[in-house]
Backbone bond lengths (Angstrom), bond angles and torsions (degrees), N, CA, C in turn:
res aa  C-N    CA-C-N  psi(-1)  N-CA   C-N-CA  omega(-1)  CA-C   N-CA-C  phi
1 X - - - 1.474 - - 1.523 108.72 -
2 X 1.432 118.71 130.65 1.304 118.28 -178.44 1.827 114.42 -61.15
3 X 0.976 107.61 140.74 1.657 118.77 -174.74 1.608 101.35 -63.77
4 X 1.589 118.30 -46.51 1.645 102.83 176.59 1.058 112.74 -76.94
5 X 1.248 135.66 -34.07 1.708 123.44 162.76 1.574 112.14 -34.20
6 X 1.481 107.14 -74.71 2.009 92.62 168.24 1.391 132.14 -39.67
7 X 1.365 106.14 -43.26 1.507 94.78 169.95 1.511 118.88 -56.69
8 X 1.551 106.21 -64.97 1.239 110.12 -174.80 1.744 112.75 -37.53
9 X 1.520 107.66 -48.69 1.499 100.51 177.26 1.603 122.43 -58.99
10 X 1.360 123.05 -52.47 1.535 127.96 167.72 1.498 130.14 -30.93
11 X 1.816 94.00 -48.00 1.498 108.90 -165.62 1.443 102.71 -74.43
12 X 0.752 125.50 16.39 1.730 113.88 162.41 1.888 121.47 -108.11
13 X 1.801 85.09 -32.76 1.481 96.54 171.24 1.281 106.88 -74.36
14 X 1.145 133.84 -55.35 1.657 141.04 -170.82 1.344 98.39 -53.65
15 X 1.267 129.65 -48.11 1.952 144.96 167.34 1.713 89.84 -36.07
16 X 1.248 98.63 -81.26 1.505 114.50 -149.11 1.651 96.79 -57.01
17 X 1.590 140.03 -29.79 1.689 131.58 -160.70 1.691 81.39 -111.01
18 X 1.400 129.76 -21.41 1.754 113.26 157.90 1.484 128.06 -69.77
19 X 1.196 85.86 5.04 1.888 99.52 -163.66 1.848 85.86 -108.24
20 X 1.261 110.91 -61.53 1.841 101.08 174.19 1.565 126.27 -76.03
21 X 1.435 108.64 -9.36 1.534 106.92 151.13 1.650 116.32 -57.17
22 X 1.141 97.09 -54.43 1.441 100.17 -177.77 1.810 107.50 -54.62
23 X 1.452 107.88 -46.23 1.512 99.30 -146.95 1.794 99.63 -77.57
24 X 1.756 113.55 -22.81 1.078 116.16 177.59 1.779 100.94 -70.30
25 X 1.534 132.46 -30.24 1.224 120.21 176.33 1.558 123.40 -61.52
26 X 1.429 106.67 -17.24 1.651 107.07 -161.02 1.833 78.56 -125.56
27 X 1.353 127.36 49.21 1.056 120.85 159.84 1.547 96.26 -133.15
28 X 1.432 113.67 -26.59 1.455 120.15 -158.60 1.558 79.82 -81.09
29 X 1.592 141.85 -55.68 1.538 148.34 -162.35 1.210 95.19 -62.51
30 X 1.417 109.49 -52.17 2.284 86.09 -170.29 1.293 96.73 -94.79
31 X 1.413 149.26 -3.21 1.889 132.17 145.48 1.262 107.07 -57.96
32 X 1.384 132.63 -4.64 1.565 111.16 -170.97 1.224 96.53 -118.17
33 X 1.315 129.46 -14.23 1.650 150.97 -171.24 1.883 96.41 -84.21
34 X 1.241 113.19 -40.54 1.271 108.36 -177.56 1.495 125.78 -104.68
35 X 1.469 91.52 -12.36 1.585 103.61 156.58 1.708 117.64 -59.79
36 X 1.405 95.81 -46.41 1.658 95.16 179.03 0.973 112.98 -79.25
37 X 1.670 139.37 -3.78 1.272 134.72 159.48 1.407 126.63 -78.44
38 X 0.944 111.34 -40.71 2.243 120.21 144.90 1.222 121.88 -53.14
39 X 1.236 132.12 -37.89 1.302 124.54 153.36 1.404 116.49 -66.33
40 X 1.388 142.45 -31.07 1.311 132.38 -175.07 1.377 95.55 -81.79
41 X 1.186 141.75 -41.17 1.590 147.04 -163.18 1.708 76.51 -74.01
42 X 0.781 140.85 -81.52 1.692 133.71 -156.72 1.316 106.06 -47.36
43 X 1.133 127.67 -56.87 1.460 145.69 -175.28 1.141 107.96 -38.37
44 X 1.352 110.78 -75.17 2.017 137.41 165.09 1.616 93.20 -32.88
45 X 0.909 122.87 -70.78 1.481 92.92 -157.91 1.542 115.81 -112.64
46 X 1.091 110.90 35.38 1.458 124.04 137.19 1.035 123.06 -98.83
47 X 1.332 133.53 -21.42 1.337 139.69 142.64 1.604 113.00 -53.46
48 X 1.352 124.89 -35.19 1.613 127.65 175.32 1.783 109.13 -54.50
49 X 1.874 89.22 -46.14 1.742 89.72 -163.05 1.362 114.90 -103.54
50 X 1.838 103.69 26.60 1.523 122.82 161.93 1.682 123.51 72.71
51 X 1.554 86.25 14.37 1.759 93.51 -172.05 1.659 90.77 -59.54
52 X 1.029 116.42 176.03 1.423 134.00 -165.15 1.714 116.74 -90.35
53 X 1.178 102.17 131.49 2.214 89.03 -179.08 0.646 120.84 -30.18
54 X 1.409 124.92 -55.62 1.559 122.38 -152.80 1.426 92.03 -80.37
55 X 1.308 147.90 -42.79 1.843 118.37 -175.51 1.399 93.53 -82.48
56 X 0.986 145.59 -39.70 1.591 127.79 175.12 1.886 103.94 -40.09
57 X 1.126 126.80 -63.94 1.534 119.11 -174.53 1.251 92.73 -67.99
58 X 1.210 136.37 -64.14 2.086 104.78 -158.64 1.104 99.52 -64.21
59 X 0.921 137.59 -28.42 1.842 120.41 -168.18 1.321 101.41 -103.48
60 X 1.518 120.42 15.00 1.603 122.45 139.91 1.476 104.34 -75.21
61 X 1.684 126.57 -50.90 1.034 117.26 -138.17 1.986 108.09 -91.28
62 X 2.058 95.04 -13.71 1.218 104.73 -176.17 1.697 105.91 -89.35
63 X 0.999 138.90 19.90 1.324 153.78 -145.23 1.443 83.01 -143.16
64 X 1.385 124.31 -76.71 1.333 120.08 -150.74 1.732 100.23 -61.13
65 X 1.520 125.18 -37.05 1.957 136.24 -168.99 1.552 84.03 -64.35
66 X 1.592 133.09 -76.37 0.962 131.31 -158.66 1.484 125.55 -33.61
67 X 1.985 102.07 -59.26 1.636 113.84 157.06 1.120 140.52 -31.60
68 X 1.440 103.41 -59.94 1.651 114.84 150.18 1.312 150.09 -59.31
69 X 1.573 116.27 -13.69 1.416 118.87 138.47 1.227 106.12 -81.92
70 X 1.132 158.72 -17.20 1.147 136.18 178.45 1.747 108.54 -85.43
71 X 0.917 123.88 -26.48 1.807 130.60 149.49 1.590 118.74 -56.19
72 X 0.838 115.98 -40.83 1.696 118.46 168.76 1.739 113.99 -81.04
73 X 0.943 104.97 -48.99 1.184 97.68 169.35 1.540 123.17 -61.46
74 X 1.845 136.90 -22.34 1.072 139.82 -154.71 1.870 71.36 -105.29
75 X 1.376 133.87 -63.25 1.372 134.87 -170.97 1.611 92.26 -38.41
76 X 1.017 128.95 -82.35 1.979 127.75 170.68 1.283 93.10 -6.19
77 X 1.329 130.69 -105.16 1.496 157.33 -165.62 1.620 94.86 -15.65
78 X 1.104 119.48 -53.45 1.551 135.00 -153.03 1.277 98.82 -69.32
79 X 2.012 128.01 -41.09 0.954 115.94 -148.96 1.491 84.54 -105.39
80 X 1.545 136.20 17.75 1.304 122.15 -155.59 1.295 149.10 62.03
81 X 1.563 95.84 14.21 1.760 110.85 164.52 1.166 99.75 -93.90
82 X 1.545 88.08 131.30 1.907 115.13 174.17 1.492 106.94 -46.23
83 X 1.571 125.84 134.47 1.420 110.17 -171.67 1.615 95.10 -125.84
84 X 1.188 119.96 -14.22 1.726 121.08 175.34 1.048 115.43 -27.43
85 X 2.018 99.42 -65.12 1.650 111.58 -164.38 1.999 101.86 -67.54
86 X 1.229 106.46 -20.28 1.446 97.58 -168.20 1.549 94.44 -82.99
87 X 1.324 131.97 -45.23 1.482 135.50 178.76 1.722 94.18 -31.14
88 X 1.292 113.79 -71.05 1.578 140.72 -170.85 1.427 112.63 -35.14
89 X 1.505 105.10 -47.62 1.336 111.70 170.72 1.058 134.58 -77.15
90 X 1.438 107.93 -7.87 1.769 124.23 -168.48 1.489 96.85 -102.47
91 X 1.171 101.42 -22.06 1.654 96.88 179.02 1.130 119.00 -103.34
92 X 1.468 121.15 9.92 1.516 141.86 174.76 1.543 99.19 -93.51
93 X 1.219 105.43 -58.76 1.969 105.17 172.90 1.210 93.62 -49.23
94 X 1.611 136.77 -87.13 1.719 132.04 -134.75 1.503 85.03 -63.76
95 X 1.421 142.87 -40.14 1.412 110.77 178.24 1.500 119.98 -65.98
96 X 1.440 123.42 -15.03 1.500 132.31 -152.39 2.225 86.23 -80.25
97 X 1.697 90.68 -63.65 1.226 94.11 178.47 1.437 123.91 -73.99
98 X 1.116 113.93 -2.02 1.435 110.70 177.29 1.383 112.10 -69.65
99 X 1.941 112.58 -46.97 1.232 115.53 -170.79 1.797 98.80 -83.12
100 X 1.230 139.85 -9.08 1.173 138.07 158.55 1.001 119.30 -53.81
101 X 1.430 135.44 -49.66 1.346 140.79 175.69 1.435 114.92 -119.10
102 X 1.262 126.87 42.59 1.127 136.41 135.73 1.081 116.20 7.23
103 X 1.431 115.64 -99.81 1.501 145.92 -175.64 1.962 96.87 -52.97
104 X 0.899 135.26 -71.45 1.441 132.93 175.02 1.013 104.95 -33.56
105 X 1.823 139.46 -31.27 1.391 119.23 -145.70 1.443 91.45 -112.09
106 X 1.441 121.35 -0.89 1.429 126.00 -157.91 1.300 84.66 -106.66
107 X 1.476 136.61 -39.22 0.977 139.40 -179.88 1.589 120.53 -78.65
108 X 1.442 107.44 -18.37 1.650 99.96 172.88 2.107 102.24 -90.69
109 X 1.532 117.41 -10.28 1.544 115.81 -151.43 2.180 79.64 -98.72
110 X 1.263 103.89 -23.30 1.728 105.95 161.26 1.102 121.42 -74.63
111 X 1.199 118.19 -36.32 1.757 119.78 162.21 1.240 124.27 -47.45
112 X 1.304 95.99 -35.95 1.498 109.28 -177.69 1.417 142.15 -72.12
113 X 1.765 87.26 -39.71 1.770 113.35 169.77 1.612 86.36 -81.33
114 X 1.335 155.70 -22.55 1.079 128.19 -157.56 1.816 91.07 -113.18
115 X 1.039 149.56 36.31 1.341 156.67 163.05 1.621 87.15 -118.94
116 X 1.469 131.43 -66.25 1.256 106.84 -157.17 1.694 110.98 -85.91
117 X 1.119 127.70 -32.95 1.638 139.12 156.94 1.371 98.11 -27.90
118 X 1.383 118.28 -78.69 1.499 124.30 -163.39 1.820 111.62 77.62
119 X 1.289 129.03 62.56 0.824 94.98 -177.12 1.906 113.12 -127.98
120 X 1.642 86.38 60.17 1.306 122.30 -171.25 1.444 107.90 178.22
121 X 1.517 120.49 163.00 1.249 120.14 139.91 1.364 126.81 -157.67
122 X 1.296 135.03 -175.34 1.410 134.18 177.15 1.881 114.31 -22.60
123 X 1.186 116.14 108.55 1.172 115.80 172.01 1.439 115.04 86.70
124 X 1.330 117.90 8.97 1.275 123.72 157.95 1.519 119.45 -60.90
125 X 1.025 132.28 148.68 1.831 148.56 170.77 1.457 95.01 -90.05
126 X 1.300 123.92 108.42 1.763 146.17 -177.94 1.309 109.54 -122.61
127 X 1.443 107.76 143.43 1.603 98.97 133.31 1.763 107.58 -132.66
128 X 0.866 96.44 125.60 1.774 110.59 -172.51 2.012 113.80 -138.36
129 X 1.466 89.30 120.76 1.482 90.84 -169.14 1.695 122.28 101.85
130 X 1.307 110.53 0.23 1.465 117.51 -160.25 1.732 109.49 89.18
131 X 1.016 156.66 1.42 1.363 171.10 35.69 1.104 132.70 56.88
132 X 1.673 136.38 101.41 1.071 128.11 -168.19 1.577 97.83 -135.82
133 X 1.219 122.58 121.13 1.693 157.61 -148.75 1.444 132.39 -159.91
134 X 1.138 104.63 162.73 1.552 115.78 143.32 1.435 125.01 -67.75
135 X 1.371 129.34 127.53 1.654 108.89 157.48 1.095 134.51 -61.35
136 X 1.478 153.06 65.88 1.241 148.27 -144.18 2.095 98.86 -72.23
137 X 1.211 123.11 -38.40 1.419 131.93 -155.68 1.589 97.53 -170.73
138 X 1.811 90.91 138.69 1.665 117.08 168.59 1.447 91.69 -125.01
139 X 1.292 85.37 110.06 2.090 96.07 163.65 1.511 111.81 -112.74
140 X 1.366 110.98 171.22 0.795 109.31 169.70 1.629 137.77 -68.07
141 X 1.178 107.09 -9.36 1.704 99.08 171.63 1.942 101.02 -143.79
142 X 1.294 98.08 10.89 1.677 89.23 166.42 1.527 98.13 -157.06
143 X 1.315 111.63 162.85 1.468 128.78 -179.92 1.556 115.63 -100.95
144 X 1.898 140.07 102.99 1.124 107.98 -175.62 1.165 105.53 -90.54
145 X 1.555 127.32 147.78 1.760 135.13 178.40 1.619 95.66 -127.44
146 X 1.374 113.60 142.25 1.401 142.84 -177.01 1.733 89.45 -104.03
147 X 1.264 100.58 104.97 1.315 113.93 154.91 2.339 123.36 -54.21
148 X 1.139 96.45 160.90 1.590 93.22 176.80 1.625 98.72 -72.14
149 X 1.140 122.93 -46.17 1.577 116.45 177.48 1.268 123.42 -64.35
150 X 1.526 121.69 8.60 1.378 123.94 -168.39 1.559 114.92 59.15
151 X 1.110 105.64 45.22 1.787 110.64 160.37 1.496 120.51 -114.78
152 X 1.041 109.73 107.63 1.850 116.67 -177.29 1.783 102.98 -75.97
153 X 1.369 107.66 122.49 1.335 152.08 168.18 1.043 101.13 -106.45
154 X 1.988 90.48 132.23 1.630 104.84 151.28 1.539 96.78 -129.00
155 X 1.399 96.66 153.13 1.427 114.49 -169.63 1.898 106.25 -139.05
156 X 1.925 100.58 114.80 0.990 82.65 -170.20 1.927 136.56 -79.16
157 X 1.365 112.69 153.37 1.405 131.38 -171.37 1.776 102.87 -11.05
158 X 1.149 111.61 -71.46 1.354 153.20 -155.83 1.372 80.24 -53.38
159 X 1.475 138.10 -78.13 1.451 148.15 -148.36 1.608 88.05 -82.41
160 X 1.193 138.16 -41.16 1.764 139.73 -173.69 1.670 97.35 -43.50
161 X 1.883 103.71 -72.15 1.183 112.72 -176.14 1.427 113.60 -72.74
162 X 1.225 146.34 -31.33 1.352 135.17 163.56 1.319 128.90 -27.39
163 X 1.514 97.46 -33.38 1.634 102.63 -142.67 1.783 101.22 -130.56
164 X 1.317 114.14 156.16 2.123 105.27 -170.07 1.635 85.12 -37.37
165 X 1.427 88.85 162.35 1.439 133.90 162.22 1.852 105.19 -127.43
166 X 1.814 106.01 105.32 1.300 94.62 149.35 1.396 125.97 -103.51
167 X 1.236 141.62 129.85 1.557 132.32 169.70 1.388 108.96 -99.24
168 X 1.438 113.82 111.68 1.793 125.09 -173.49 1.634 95.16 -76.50
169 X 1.569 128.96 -17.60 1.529 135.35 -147.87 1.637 88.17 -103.01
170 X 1.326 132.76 -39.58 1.493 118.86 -165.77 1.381 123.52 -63.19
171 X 1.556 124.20 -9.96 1.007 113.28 174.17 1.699 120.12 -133.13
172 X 1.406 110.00 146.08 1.569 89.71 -166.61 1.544 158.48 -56.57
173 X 1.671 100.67 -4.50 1.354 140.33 140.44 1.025 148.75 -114.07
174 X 1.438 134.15 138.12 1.359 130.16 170.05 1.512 108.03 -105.00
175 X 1.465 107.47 159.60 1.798 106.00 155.50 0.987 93.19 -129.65
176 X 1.862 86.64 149.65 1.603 138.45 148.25 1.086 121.34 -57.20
177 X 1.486 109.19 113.26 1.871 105.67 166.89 0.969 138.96 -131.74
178 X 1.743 114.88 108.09 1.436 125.12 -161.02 1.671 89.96 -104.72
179 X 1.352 102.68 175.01 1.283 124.77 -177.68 1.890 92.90 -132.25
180 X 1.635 100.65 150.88 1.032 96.34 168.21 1.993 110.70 -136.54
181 X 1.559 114.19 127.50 1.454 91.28 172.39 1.600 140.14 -84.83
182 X 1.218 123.50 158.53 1.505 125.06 175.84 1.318 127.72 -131.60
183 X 1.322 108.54 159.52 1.343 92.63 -154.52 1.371 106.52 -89.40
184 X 1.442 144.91 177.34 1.113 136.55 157.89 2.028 128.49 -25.63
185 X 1.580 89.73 -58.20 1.497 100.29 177.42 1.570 128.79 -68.81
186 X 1.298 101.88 7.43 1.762 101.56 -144.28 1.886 75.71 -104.61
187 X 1.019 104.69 151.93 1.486 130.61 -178.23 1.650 107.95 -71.61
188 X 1.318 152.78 74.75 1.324 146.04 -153.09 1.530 105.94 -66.39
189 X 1.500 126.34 -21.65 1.382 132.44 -156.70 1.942 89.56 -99.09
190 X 1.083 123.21 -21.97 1.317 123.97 160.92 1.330 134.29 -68.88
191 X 1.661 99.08 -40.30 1.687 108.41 -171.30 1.562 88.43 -92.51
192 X 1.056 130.97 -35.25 1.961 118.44 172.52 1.497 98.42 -58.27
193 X 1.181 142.73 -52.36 1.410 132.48 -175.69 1.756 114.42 -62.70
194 X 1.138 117.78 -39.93 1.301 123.42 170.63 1.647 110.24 -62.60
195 X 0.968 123.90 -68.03 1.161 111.78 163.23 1.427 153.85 -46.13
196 X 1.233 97.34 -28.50 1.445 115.72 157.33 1.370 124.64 -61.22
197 X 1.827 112.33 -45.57 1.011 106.39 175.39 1.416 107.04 -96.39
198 X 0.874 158.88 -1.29 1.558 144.96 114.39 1.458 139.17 -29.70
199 X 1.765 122.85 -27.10 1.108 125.69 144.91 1.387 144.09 -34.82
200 X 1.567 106.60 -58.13 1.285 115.82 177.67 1.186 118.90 -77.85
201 X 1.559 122.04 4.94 1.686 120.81 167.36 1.693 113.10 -93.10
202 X 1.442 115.61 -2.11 1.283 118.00 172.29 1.756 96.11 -72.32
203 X 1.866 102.23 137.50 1.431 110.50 167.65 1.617 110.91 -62.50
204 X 1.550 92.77 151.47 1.456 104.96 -172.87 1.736 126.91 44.20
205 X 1.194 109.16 29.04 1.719 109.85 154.72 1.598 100.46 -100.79
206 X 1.294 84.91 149.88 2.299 80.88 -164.84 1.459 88.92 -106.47
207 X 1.218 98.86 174.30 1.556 125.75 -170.19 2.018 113.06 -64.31
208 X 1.732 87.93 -42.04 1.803 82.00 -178.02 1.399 104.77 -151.84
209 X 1.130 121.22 133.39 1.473 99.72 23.80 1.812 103.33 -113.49
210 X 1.552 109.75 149.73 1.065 133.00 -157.11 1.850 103.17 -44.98
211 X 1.380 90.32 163.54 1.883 99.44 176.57 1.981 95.72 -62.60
212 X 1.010 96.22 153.78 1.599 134.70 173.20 1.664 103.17 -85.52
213 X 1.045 143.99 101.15 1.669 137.86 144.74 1.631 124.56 -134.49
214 X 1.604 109.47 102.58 1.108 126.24 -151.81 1.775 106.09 -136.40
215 X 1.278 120.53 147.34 1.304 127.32 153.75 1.458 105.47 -29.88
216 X 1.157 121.37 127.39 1.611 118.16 167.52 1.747 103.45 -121.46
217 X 1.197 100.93 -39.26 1.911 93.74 -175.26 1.772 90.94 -174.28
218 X 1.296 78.56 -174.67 2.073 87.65 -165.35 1.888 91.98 -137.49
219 X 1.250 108.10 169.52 1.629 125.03 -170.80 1.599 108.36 -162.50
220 X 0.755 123.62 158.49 1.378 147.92 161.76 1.612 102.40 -32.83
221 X 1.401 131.59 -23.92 1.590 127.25 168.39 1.503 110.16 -105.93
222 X 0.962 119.79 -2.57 1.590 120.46 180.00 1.698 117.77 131.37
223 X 1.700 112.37 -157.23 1.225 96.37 -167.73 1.758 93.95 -82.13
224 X 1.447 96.04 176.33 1.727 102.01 171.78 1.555 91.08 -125.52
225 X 1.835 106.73 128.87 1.499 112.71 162.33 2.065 109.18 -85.99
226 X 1.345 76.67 146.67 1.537 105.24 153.87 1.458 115.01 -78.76
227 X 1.737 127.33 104.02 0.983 125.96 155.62 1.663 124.25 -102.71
228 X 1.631 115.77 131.17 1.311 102.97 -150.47 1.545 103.40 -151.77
229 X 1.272 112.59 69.06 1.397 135.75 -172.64 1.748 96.65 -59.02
230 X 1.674 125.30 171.50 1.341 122.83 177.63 1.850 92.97 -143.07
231 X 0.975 139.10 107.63 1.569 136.08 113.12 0.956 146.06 -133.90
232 X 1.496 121.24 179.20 1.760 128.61 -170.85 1.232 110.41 -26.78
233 X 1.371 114.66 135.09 1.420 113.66 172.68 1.612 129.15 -43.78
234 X 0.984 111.09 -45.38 1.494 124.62 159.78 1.135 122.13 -32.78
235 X 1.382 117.60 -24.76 2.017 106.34 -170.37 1.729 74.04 -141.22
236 X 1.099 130.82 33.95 1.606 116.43 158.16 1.341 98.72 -74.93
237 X 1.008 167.51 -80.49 1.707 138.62 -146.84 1.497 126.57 -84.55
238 X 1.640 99.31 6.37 1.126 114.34 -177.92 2.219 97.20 -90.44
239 X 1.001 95.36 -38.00 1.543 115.37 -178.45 1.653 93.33 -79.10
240 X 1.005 131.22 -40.35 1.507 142.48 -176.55 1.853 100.94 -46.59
241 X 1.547 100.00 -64.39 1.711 121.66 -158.12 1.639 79.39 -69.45
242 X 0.983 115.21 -53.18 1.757 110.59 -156.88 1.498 116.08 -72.87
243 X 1.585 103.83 -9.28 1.568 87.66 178.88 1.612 96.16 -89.18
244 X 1.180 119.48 -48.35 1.497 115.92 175.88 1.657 107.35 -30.65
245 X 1.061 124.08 -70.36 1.468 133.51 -178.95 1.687 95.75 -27.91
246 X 1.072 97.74 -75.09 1.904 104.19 -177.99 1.297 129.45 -48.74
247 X 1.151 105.70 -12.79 1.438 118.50 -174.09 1.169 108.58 -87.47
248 X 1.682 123.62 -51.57 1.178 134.02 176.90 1.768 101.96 -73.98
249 X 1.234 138.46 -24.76 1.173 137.03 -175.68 1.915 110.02 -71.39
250 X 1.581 102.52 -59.48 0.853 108.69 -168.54 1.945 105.54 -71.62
251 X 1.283 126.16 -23.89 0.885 104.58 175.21 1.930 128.48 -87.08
252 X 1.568 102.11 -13.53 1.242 120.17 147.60 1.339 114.09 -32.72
253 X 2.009 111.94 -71.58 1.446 95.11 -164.61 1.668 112.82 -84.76
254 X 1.538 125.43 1.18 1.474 111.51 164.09 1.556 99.92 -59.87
255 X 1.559 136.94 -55.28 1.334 126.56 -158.47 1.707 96.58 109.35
256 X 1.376 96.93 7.62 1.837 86.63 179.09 2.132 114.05 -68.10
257 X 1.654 114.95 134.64 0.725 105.05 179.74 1.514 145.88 -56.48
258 X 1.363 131.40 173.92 1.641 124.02 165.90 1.695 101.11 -44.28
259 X 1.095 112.92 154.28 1.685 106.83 157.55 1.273 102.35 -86.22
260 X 1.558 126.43 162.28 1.075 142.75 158.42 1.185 133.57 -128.45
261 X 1.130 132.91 146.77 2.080 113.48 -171.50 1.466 91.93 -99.92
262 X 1.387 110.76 137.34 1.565 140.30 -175.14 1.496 83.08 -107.18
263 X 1.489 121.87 132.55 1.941 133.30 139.58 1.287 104.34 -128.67
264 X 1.739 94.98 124.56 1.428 95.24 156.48 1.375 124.99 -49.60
265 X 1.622 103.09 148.29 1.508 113.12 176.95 1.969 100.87 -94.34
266 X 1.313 98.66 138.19 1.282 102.07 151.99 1.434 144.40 -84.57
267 X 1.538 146.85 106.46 1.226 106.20 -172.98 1.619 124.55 -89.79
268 X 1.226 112.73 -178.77 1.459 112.74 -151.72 1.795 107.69 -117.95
């Protein structure tokens, strides 16, 4: 076969797949050029409406994977590779791994409502999950909480948001609630006044709204008060230890007696 006959035959094909090298190259530069412009437009204004870094970058970075198979795959199409069966297969994996990590993905899509929800944050006093802590960290697929004993827990996302959410931190007080007992004889309209005015000299119980000390229920030794001091979460067990202290102090210096349980006798 003559050698310019081959050329002549090639050089149009070799033309024509140098001509879609190229056009797939300057398709792959402005798909990746406009990929990063959808991610910055996403970015920007989730950054505007203060959602938190960390879901602003993955859902930069899960935005940006998605784009890009969908650019490789249209580059396929272009050059005339069948892309169905590959579509088919890609959607055979995200189901393969979907049901593989299940639980992970339920736990990162809880991360998510719980970054943009907010209904806690860093250094909040919680109990979430059965769990009652500090928030040390909100990640994306686990929650860490600082136990009162100083044991760091993570608890995953999925079970955080499932399950109550208390936040002891959202509001600017909490109360303390002790009970205190009395004995039958002891005057209850006395030991509520004593206490009351003995409450508000414990540090950090605030002014209002005022301590709580009330009849709560009665027993076999007398009535039992409701003592029910209010402050910042922060000095609640500090206010906790000290009302106990006072309780037993102040009823020390009235001279009020031990309680004792009184039962009627029956006779027989």
């Amino acid at each position: 076969m003559d050698l310019q006959k081959i050329v002549d035959a090639a050089g149009p094909v070799i033309l024509a797949f140098g001509l879609k090298i190229i056009g797939a190259l300057a398709a792959w530069i402005a798909g990746r050029w406009l990929i990063g412009v959808v991610v910055n437009i996403v970015s920007s204004a989730m950054e505007r409406q203060k959602i938190d870094p960390t879901l602003t970058r993955y859902m930069g970075s899960v935005i940006a994977v998605a784009l890009n198979i969908v650019l490789v795959v249209g580059i396929l199409g272009y050059f005339g590779i069948e892309t169905t069966s590959f579509a088919a297969l890609m959607a055979a994996m995200g189901i393969a791994i979907g049901a593989a990590w299940g639980g992970l993905l339920a736990n990162f899509a809880a991360g998510a409502f719980l970054l943009v929800l907010r209904p806690f944050k860093t250094g909040d006093f919680v109990t979430v999950g059965g769990l009652t802590g500090t928030v040390k960290e909100i990640g994306l697929f686990a929650t860490t909480i600082v136990l009162p004993d100083n044991v760091v827990t993570f608890v995953g996302n999925n079970k955080v948001f499932s399950d109550t959410i208390q936040n002891f931190s959202a509001t600017p007080f909490r109360r303390v609630e002790r009970t205190a007992q009395l004995a039958h004889s002891v005057d209850a309209n006395d030991a509520i006044r004593r206490l009351r005015e003995a409450l508000v000299k414990i540090p950090n119980v605030v002014a209002t709204p005022a301590p709580d000390v009330e009849i709560i229920d009665f027993n076999a030794m007398g009535p039992v008060l409701a003592v029910r001091p209010y402050t910042h979460n922060d000095n609640y067990w500090q206010v906790y230890f000290d009302t106990n202290k006072l309780i037993r102090e102040t009823f020390g210096a009235a001279g009020y007696p031990v309680p004792e349980a009184h039962y009627a006798h029956r006779n027989t």
